[in-house]
C-alpha positions as CSV (number, residue, x, y, z in Angstrom):
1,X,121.2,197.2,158.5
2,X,123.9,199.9,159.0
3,X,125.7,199.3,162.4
4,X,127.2,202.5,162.7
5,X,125.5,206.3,162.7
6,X,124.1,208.4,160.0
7,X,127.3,210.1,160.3
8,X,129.3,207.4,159.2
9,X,127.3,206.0,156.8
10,X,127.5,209.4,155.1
11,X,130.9,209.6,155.5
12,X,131.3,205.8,153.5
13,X,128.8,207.1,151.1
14,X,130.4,210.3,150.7
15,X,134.1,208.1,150.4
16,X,132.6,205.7,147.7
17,X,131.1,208.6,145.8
18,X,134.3,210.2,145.3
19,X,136.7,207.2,144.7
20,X,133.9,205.6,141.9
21,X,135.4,205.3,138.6
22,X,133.2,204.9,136.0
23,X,135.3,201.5,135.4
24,X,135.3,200.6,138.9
25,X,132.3,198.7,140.5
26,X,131.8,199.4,143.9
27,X,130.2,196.2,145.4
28,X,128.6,195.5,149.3
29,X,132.1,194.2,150.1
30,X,133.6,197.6,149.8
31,X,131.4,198.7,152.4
32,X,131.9,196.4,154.8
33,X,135.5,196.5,154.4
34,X,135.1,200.4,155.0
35,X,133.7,199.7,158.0
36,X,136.0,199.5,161.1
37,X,136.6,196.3,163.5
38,X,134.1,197.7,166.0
39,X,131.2,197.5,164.2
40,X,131.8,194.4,162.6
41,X,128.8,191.6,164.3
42,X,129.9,188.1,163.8
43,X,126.9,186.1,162.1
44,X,126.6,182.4,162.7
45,X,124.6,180.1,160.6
46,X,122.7,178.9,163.3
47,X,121.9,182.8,165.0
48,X,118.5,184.4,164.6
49,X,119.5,188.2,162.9
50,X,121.2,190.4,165.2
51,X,118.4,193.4,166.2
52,X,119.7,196.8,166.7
53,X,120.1,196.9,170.1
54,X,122.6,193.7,170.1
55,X,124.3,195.6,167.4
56,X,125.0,198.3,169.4
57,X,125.5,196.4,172.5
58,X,128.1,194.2,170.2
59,X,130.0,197.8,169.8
60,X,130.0,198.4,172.8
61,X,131.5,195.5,174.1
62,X,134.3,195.6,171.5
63,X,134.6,199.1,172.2
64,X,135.3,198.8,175.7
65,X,137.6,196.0,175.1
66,X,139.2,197.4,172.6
67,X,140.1,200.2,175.0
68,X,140.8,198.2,178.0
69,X,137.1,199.8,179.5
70,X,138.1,203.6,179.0
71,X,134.6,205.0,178.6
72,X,136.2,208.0,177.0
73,X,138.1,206.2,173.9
74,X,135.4,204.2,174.0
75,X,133.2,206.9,173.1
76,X,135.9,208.0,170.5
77,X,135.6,205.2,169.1
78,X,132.1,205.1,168.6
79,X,131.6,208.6,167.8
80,X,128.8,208.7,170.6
81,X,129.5,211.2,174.2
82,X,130.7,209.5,177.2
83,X,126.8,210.0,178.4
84,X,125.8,207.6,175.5
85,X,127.9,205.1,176.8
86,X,127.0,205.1,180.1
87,X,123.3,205.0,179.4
88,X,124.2,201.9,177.4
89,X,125.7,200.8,180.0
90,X,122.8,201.3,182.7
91,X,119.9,199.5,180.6
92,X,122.7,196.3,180.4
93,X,122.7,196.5,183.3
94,X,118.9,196.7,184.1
95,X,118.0,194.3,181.2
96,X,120.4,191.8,183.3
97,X,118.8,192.6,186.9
């Protein structure tokens, strides 16, 4: 499961592609390393999977901390537009209701 966007994935892919070596194995922990704090999820032994959508609710949460609730860095952050966010935002918020 890839908690970011296709964009950044490629972008990772793209990165690991041009720093390989032929002497250099590139193994999963490179990637997650490459990926930043936001998107990391915190697994538990004891939690079911995390699904997409608490992946990217996880984000957003960090995101928002992160940037002391600035939608806008938020949404720099994320690489999503500020409309993303609040959409995110709204079905939270309806889930919750």
């Amino acid at each position: 499961d890839w908690p970011g966007n296709v964009r950044e994935l490629r972008h990772v892919l793209y990165c690991a592609a041009v720093l390989a070596m032929p002497d250099i194995e590139l193994t999963e922990q490179y990637f997650i390393d490459a990926l930043p704090d936001v998107f990391t999820v915190q697994k538990t032994h004891h939690s079911a999977p995390a699904t997409i959508e608490d992946t990217k609710l996880t984000a957003l949460q960090r995101a928002l901390e992160q940037t002391k609730g600035n939608v806008s860095a938020a949404a720099r952050k994320l690489g999503v537009a500020r409309s993303t966010i609040y959409r995110m935002m709204q079905r939270t918020d309806n889930k919750e209701s």
